[in-house]
LUMRO-499822 format. One record per residue (C-alpha): residue in three letters; residue number from 1; x negated, y, z negated. Coordinates in steps of 0.1 Angstrom, whole numbers, padded with zeros to 4 digits, always signed. Each point is the difference from the previous one (the first is absolute). Example, Ala and Ser with C-alpha at 12.3 -4.5 7.8 and 13.67 -1.06 7.14 Angstrom:
BEGIN
REC  residuo  num     c1     c2     c3
REC      ala    1  -0123  -0045  -0078
REC      ser    2  -0014  +0034  +0007
//
This chain:
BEGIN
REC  residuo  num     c1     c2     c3
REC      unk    1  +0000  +0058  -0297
REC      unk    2  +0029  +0023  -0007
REC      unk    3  +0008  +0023  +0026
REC      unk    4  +0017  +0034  -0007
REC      unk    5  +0035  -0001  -0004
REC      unk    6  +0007  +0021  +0032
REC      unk    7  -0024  -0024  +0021
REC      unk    8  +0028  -0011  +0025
REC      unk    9  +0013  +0023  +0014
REC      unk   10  +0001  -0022  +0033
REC      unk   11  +0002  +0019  +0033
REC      unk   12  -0018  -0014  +0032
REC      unk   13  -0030  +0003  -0007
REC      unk   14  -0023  +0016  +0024
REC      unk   15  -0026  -0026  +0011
REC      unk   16  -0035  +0021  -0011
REC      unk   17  +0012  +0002  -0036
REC      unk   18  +0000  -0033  -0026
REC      unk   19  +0035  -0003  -0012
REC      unk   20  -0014  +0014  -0034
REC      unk   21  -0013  +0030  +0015
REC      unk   22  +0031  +0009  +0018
REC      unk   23  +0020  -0006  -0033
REC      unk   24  -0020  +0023  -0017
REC      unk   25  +0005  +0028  +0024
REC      unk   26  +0038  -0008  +0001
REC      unk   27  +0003  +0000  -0036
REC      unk   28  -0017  +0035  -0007
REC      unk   29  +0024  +0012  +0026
REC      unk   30  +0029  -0017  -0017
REC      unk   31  -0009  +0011  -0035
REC      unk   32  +0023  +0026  -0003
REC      unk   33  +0033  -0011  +0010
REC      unk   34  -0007  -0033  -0022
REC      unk   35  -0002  +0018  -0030
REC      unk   36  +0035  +0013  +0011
REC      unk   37  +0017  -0034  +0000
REC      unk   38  +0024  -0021  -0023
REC      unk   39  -0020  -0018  -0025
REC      unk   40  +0025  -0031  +0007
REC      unk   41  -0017  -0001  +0036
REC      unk   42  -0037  +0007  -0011
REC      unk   43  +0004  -0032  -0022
REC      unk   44  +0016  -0021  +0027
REC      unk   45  -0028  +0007  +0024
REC      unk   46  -0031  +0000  -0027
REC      unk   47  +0012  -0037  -0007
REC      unk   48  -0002  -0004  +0042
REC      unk   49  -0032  +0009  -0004
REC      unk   50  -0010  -0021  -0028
REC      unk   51  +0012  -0030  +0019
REC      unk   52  -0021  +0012  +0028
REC      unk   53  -0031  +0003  -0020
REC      unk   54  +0002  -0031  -0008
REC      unk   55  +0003  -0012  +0036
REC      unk   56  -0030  +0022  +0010
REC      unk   57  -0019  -0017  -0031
REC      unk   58  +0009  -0041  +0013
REC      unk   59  -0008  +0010  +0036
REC      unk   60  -0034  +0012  -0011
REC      unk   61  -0010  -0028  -0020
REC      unk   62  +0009  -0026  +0032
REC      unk   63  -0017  +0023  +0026
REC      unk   64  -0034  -0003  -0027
REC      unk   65  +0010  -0042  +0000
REC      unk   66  +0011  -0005  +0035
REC      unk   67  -0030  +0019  +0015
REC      unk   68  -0030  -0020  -0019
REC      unk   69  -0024  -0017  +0021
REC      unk   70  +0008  -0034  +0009
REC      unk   71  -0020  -0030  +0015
REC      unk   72  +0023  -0004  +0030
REC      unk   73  -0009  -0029  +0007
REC      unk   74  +0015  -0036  +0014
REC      unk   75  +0006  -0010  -0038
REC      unk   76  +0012  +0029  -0014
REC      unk   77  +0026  +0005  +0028
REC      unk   78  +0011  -0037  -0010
REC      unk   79  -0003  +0006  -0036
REC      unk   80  +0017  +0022  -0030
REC      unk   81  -0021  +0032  +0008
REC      unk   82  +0021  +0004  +0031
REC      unk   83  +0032  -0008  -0009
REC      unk   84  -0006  +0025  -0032
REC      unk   85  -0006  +0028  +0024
REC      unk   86  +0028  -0005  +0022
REC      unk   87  +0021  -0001  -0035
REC      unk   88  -0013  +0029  -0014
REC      unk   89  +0005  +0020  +0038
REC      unk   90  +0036  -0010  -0004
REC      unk   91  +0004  +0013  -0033
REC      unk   92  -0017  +0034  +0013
REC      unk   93  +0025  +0002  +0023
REC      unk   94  +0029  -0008  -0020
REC      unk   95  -0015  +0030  -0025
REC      unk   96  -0006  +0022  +0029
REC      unk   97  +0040  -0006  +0013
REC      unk   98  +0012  +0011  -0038
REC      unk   99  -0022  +0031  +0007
REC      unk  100  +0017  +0008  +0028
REC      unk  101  +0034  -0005  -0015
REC      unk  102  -0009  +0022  -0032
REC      unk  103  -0011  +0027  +0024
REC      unk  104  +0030  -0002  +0020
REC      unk  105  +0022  +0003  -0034
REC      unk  106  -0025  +0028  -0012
REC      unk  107  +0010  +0020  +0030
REC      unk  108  +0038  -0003  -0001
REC      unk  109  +0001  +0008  -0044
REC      unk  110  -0023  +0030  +0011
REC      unk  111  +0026  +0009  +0029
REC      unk  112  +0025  -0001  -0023
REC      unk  113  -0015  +0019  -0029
REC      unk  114  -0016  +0025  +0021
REC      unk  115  +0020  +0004  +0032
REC      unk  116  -0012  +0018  +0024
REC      unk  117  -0034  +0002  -0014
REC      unk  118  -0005  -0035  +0012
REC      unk  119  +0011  +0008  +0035
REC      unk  120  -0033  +0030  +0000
REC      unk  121  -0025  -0020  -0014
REC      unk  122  +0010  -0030  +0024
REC      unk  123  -0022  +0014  +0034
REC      unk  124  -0021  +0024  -0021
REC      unk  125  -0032  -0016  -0001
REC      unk  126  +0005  -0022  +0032
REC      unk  127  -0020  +0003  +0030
REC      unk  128  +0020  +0007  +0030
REC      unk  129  -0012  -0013  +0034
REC      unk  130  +0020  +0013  +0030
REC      unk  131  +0027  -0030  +0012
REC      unk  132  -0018  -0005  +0028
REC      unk  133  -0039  -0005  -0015
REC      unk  134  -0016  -0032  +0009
REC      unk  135  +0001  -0025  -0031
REC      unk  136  -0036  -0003  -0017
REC      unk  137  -0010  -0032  -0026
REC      unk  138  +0005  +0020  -0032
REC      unk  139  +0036  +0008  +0008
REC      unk  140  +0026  -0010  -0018
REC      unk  141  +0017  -0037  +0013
REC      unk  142  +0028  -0013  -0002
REC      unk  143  -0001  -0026  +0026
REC      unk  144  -0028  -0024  +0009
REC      unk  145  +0006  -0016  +0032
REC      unk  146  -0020  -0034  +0006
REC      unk  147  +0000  -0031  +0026
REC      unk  148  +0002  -0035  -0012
REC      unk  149  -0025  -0019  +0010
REC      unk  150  +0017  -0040  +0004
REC      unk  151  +0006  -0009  +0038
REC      unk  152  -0020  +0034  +0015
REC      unk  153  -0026  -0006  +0020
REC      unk  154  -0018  +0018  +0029
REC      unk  155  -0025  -0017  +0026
REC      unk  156  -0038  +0012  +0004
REC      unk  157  -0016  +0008  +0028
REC      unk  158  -0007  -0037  +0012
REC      unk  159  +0041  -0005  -0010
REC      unk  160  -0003  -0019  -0033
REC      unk  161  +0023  +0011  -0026
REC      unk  162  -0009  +0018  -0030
REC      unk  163  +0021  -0010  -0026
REC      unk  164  +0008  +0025  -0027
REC      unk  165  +0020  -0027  -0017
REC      unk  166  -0030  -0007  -0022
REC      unk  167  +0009  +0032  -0019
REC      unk  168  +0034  -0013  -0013
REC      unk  169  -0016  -0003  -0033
REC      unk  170  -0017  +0034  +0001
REC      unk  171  +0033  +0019  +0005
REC      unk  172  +0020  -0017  -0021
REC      unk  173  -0024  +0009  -0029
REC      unk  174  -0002  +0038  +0014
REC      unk  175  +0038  -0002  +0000
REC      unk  176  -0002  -0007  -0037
REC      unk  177  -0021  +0030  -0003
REC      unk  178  +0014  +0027  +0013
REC      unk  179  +0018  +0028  -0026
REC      unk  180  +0043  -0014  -0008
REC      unk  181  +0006  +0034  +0009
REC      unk  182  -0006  +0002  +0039
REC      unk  183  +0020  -0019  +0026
REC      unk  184  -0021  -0021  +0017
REC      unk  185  +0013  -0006  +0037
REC      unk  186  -0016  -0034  +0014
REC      unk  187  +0007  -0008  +0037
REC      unk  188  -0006  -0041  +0006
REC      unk  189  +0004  -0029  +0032
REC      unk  190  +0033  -0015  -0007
REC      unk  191  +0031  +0000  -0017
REC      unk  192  -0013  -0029  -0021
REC      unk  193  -0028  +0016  -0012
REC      unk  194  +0022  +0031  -0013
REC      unk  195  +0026  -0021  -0021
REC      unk  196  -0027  -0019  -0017
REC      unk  197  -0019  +0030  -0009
REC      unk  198  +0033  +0017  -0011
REC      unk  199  +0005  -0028  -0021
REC      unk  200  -0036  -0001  -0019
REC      unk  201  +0000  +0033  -0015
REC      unk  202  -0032  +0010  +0006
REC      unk  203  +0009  +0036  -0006
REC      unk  204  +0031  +0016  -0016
REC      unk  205  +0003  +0028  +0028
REC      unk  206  -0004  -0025  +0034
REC      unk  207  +0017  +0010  +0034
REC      unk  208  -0006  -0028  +0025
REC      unk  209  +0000  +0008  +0039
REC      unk  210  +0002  -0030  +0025
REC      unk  211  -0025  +0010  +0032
REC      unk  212  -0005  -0034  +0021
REC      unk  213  -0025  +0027  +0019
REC      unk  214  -0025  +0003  -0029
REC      unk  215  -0039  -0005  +0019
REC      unk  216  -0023  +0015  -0025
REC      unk  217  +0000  +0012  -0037
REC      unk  218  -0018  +0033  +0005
REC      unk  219  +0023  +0023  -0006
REC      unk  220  -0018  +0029  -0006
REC      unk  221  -0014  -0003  +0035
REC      unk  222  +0032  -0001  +0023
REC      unk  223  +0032  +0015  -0024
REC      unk  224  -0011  +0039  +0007
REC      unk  225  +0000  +0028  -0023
REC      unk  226  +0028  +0009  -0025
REC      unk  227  +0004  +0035  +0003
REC      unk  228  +0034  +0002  -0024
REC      unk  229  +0028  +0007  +0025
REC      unk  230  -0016  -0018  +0031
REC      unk  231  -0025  -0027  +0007
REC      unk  232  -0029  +0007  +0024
REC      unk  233  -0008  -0030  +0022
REC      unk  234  -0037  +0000  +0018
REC      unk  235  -0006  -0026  +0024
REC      unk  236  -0016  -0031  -0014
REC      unk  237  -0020  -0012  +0024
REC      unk  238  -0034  -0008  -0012
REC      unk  239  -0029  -0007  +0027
REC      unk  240  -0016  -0025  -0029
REC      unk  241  +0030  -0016  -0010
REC      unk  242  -0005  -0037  +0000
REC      unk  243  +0036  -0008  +0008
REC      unk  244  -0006  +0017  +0033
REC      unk  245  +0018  +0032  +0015
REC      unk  246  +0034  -0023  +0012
REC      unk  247  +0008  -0011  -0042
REC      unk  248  -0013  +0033  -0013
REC      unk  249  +0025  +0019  +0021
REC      unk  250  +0026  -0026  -0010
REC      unk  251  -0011  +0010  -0035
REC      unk  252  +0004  +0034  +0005
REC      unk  253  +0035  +0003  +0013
REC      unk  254  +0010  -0030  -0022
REC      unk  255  -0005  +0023  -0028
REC      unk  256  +0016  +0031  +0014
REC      unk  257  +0029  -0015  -0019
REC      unk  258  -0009  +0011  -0030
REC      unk  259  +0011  +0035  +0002
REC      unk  260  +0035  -0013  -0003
REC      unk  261  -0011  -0021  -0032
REC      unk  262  -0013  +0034  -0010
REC      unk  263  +0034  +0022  +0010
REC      unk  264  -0023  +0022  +0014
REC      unk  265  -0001  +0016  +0036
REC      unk  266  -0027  -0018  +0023
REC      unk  267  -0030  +0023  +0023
REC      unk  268  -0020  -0014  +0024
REC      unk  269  -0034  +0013  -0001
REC      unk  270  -0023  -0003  +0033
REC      unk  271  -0029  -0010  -0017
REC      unk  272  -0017  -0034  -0001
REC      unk  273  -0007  +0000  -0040
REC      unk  274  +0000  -0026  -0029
REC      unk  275  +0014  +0014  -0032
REC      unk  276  -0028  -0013  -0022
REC      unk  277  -0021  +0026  +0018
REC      unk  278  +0014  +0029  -0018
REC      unk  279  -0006  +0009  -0030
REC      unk  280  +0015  +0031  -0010
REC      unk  281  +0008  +0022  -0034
REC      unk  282  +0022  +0022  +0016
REC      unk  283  -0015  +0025  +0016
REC      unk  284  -0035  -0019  +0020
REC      unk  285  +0003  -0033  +0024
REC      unk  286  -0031  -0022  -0008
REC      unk  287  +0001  -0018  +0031
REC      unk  288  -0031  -0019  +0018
REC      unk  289  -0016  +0008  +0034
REC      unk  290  +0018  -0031  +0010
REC      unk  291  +0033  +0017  +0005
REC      unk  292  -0019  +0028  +0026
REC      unk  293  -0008  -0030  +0022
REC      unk  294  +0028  -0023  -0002
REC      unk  295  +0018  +0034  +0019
REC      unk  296  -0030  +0012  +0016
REC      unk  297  +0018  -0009  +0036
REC      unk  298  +0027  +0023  -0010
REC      unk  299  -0008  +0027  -0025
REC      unk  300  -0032  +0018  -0014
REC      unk  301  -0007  +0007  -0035
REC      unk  302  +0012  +0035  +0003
REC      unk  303  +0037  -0013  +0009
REC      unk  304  -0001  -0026  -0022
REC      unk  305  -0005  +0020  -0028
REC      unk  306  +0029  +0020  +0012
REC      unk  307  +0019  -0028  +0004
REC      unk  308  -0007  -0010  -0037
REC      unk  309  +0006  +0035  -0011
REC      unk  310  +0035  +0007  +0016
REC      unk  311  +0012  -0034  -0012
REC      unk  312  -0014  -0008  -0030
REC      unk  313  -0012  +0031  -0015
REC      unk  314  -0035  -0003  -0005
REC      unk  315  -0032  +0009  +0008
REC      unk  316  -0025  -0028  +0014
REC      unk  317  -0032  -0009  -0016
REC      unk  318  -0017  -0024  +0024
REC      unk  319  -0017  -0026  -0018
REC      unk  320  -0027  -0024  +0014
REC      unk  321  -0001  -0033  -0012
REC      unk  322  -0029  -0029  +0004
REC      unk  323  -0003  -0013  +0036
REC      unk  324  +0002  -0033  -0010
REC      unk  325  +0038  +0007  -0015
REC      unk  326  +0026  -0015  +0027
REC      unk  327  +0028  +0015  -0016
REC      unk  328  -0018  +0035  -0011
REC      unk  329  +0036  +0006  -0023
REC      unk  330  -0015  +0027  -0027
REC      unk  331  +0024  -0019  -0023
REC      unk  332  -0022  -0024  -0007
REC      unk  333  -0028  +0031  -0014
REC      unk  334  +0022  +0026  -0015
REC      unk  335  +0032  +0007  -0017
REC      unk  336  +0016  +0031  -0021
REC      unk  337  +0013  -0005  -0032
REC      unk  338  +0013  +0035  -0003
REC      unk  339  +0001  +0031  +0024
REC      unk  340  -0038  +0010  -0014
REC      unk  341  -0017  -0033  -0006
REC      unk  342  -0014  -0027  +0021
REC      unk  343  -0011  -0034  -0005
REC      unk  344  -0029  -0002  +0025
REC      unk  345  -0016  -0037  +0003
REC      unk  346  -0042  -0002  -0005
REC      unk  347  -0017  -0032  -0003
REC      unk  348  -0031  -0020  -0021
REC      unk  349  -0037  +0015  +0010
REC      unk  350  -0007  -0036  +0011
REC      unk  351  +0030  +0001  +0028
REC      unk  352  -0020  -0009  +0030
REC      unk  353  +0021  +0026  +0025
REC      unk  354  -0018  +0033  +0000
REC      unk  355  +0025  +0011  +0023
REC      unk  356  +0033  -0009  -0020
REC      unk  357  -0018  +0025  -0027
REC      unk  358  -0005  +0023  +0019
REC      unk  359  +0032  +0004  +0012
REC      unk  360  +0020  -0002  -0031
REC      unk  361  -0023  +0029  -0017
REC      unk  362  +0006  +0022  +0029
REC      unk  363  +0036  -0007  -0006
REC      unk  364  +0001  +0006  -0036
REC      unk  365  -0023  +0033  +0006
REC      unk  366  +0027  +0011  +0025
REC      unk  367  +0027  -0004  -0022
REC      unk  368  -0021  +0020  -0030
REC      unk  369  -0006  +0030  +0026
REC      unk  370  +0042  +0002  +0006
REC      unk  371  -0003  +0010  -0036
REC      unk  372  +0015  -0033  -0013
REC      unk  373  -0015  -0026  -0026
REC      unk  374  -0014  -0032  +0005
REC      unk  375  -0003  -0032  -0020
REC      unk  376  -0022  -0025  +0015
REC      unk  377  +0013  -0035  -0001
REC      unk  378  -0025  -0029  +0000
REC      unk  379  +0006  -0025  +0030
REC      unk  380  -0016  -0031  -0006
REC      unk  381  +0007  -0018  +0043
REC      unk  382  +0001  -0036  -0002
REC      unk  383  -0003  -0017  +0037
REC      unk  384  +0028  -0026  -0003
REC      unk  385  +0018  -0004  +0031
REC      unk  386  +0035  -0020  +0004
REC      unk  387  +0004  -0004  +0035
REC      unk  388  +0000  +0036  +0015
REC      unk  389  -0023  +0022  +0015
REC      unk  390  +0010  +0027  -0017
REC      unk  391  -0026  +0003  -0030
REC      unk  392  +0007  -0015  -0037
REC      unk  393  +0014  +0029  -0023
REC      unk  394  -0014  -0017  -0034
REC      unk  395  -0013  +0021  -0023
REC      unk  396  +0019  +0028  +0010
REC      unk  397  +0016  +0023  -0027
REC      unk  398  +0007  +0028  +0015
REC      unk  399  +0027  -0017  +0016
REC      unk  400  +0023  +0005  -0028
REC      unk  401  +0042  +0000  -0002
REC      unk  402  +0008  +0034  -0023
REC      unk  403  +0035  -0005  -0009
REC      unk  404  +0009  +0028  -0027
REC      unk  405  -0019  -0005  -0023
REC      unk  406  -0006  -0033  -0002
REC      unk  407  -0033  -0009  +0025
REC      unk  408  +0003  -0038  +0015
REC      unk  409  -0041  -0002  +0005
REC      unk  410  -0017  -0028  +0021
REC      unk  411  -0024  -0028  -0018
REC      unk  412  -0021  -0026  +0013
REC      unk  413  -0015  -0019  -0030
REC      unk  414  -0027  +0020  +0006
REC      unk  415  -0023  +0015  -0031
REC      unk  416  +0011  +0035  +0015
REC      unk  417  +0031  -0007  -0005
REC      unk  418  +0003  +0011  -0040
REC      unk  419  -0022  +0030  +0008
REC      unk  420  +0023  +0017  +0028
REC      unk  421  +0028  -0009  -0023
REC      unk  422  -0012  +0021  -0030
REC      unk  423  -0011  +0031  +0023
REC      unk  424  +0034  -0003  +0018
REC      unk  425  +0018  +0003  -0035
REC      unk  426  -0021  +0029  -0009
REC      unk  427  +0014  +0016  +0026
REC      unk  428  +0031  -0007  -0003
REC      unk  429  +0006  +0001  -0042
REC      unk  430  +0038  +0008  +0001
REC      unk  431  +0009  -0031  +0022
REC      unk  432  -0008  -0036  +0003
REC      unk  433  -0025  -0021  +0019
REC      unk  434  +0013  -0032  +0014
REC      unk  435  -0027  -0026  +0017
REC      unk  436  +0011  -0023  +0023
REC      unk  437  -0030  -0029  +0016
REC      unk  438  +0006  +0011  +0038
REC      unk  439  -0033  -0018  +0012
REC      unk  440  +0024  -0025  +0023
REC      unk  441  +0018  +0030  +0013
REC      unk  442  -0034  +0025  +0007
REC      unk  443  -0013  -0033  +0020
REC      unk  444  +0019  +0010  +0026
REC      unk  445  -0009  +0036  +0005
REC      unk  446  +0022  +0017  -0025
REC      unk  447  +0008  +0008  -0034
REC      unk  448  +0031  +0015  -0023
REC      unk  449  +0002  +0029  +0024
REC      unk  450  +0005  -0012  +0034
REC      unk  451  +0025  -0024  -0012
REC      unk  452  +0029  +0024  -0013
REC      unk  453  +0018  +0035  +0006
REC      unk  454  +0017  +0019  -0024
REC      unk  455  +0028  +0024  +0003
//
């Protein structure tokens, strides 16, 4: 497919409009003053995007090769069909970097043909958010911040420890997934641990951070909420959590270092919350009845929505979530993928829980009446425990890691799996779908989600 010639011209593109769309609009702004330029510079920058057409053309062809249904099973893991897909992800990515670099040298011949032209056109389509907004899914990233898994464990509630070193494996694979153009920030145990992850190269853009502290993995629960010039810290103190009160407050002030990892000021916030239960696109907190009662002692609803609305900015949507749900984090039954859309989690007519139903269809009218959309997302719950009381998370989707436009999406060898996968690419056409098998991960309570924060 041959794009028009005046395709790219790249600002930051505003995150409701395809990178096509944008262009177009850019370009029929732009139309005049190229028609003014050198013919010298018009060449130089047609063959830019000739080169980039041809990027755009490879990429396509692996994303229809890399995204087939596979088996995924024992023997193909073992066998050629695996090591062919991580192959072909590499040389996706290698074709994505060269993108990048051809749009970066796109931009500075247009700079220089064009002058200040380039400067305009730079901010004129991009959505502005105020500094201090709180950070929603679908922004943009450049950092993912993660916890290595080897040497962390927590006890239960009859003090055995749960070790999250099983996941080694698991992370070192999502390491190997994640875009070569965001910094991904990984706090581990011990010095050891860090040189020999420095030293395997499991992603170009690696910063290693020694904390002998590290309890847990969830960070989405206990980091707070990046509000762009400050980080907002809740208190996590979870009446469910298996840990017990003592490690989860341990947790919780444990990770209050990572405003400074974040060069970013640090507010307390007098509110007993975990972060996977908001859910926000902006301007609405989805959070779950849970939250009114872990401060019932303290606050009522009415303050706590003024709590939420002085320091985050938005306006609660109380949400209720199955009784059976220890956690009750609306993470794990919506998510936005832009400031208008909503995945919103519905399951099989054979799912035995009425009640679970029930709940998410409430949800999904609630979020239809604020005037948004909705895309239903078929759960498929598998009860597969690994020794916590906290509920399996396989067969989760909604659960998802949206980093740019490339979506890291949860799989659990299930037949589901290929099905959630096409519907997710359909909604997002201009970007990439990347599966990763999380079923040893969601067996302990949590998926893609719960495990990272972004910045």
């Amino acid at each position: 497919m041959l794009l028009p010639p005046i395709f790219y011209s790249l600002s930051i593109m505003p995150e409701e409009l395809s990178n096509e769309q944008h262009a177009m609009q850019e370009a029929k702004r732009l139309s005049p003053a190229l028609q003014n330029s050198k013919n010298e510079q018009i060449t130089e920058l047609r063959s830019i995007l000739d080169r980039l057409d041809t990027v755009f053309v490879q990429e396509t062809v692996l994303n229809m090769i890399r995204l087939q249904p596979t088996e995924s099973t024992d023997a193909w893991y073992a066998g050629a069909g695996h090591k062919n897909f991580v192959l072909n992800y590499h040389i996706w990515r290698q074709i994505r970097g060269h993108g990048h670099d051809l749009i970066a040298e796109f931009k500075t011949a247009a700079q220089q043909a064009f002058g200040g032209i380039e400067a305009d056109f730079a901010t004129s389509g991009q959505v502005q958010q105020p500094a201090t907004a709180v950070r929603t899914d679908f922004a943009p990233v450049r950092q993912l911040y993660l916890v290595y898994p080897e040497e962390v464990s927590e006890p239960d509630r009859n003090g055995e420890p749960i070790n999250y070193g099983v996941l080694t494996r698991f992370y070192e694979e999502l390491l190997g997934l994640i875009p070569v153009d965001i910094e991904v920030v990984l706090q581990v145990k011990t010095r050891q641990i860090a040189n020999r992850l420095r030293s395997v190269g499991l992603h170009p853009r690696l910063r290693v951070v020694v904390n002998n502290e590290l309890r847990g993995v969830w960070l989405r629960d206990y980091a707070g909420f990046n509000m762009g010039t400050h980080l907002v810290k809740p208190k996590f103190e979870p009446k469910v959590y298996w840990g017990g009160m003592a490690v989860a407050r341990q947790i919780s002030d444990n990770m209050k270092m990572l405003h400074s990892l974040l060069d970013l000021d640090l507010e307390l916030l007098d509110l007993v919350w975990d972060g996977g239960n908001l859910v926000t696109n902006g301007q609405y907190a989805f959070v779950s009845e849970q939250l009114a009662k872990d401060n019932a002692k303290h606050y009522s609803k009415p303050e706590i929505e003024a709590l939420i609305r002085q320091k985050l900015g938005l306006q609660t949507e109380w949400v209720k979530l199955p009784k059976a749900d220890k956690l009750a984090h609306t993470d794990g039954y919506i998510t936005f993928i832009s400031p208008t859309t909503a995945l919103v989690s519905t399951y099989p007519p054979h799912w035995a829980d009425s009640e679970d139903q029930q709940c998410v269809t409430a949800l999904a009218r609630r979020v239809q009446a604020l005037g948004l959309e909705v895309e239903r997302i078929m759960e498929y719950p598998v009860e597969e425990q690994a020794g916590t009381e906290i509920d399996s998370a396989v067969g989760l989707y909604v659960n998802l890691l949206q980093l740019n436009d490339t979506w890291l999406v949860p799989t659990y060898d299930l037949p589901s799996d290929t099905e959630t996968l096409a519907q997710l690419q359909r909604l997002n056409p201009n970007g990439s779908i990347v599966p990763i098998n999380c079923t040893e991960l969601a067996k302990l309570g949590g998926v893609l989600h719960c495990i990272s924060f972004c910045n």
